[in-house]
C-alpha positions in Angstrom: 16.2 -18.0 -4.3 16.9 -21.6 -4.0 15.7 -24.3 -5.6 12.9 -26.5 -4.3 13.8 -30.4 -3.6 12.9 -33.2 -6.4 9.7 -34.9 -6.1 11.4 -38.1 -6.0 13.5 -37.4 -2.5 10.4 -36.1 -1.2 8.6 -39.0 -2.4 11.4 -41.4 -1.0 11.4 -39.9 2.6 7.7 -40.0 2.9 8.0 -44.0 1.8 10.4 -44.3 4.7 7.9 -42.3 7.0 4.8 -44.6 5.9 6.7 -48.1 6.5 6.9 -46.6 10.2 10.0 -44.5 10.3 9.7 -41.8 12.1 10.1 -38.3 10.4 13.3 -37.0 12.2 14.8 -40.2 10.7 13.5 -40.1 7.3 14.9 -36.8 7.3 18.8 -37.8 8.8 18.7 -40.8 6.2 18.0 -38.7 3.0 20.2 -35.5 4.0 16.7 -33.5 4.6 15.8 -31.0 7.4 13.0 -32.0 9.7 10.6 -29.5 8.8 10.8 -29.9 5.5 9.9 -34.1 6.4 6.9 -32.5 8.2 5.6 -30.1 5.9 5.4 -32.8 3.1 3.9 -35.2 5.2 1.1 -32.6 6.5 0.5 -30.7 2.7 0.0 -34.9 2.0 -2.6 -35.4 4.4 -4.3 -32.0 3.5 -4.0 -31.8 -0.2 -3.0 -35.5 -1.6 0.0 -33.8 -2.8 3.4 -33.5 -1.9 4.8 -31.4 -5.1 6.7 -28.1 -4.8 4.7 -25.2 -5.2 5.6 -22.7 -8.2 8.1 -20.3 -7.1 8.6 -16.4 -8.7 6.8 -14.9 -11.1 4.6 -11.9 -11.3 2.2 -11.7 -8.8 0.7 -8.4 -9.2 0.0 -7.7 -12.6 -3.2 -8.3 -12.8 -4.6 -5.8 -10.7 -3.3 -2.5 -13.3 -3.9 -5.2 -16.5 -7.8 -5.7 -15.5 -7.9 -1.6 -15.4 -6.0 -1.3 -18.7 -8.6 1.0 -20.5 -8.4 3.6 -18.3 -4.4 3.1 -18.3 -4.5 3.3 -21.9 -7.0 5.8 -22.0 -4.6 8.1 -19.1 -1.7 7.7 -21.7 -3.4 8.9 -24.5 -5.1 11.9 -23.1 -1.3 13.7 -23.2 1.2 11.5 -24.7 4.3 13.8 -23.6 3.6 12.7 -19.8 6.5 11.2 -17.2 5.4 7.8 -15.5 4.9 9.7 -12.6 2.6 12.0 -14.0 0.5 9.6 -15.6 0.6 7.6 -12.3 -1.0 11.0 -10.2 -3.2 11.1 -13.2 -4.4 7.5 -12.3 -4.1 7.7 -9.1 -7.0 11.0 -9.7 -9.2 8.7 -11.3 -8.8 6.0 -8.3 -6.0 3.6 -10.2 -3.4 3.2 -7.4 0.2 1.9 -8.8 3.6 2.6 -9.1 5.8 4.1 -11.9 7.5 0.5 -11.8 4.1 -1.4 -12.6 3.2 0.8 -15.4 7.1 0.8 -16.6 6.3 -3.0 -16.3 3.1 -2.3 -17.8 4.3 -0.4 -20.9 6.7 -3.2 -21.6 4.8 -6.1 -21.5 2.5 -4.4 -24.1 5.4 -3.0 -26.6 4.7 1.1 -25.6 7.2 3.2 -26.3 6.6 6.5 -23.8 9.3 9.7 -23.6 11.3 8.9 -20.8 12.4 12.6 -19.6 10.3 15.8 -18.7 10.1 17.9 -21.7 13.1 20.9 -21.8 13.7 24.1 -23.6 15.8 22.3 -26.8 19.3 23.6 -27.0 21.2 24.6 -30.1 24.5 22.6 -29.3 23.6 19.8 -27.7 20.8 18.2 -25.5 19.5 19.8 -21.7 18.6 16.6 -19.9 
């Protein structure tokens, strides 16, 4: 993902646009495309500001943090549980996610959860 533009050439092409250049112009001068000229002109006129807007991040998160009880309380019921079947256990009690958001989940909060089905131990080495 690229990074957005500094507020000081967006600031410097919307100068040149309010002492009456026009905004394909401002946008030749400073090296800019023309759309980006006009969206910071109109986000100026609707917002008062011209800034980039945050880029990344989680977005999602929120929804399986706000139902962590019932995550936690999933996970505790049986302990020795995949991601997927704690996530048809959730998904019984009406908590639709992924096994990537609670593998996202688990991490954020420092959980440690087995990783593999259980297996019939071996006596020379591991099964799975």
């Amino acid at each position: 993902m690229g990074k957005p533009l500094s507020v000081d050439l967006r600031a410097r092409a919307l100068s040149a646009v309010d002492e009456g250049m026009s905004r394909r112009a401002a946008a030749k001068r400073f090296g800019v495309s023309v759309s980006s000229v006009i969206r910071w002109d109109a986000a100026r006129r609707a917002t008062g500001s011209f800034a980039p807007k945050p880029q990344g991040g989680d977005m999602r998160s929120r929804r399986i943090e706000a139902r962590h009880a019932e995550v936690m309380a999933a996970f505790e019921e049986e302990s020795d549980q995949t991601l997927e079947e704690l996530r048809s256990r959730l998904a019984g009690l009406g908590v639709a996610t992924s096994r990537s958001a609670l593998s996202r989940f688990f991490h954020r909060h420092g959980i440690t959860r087995k990783k593999r089905p259980a297996t019939r131990s071996n006596r020379t080495a591991r099964t799975s």
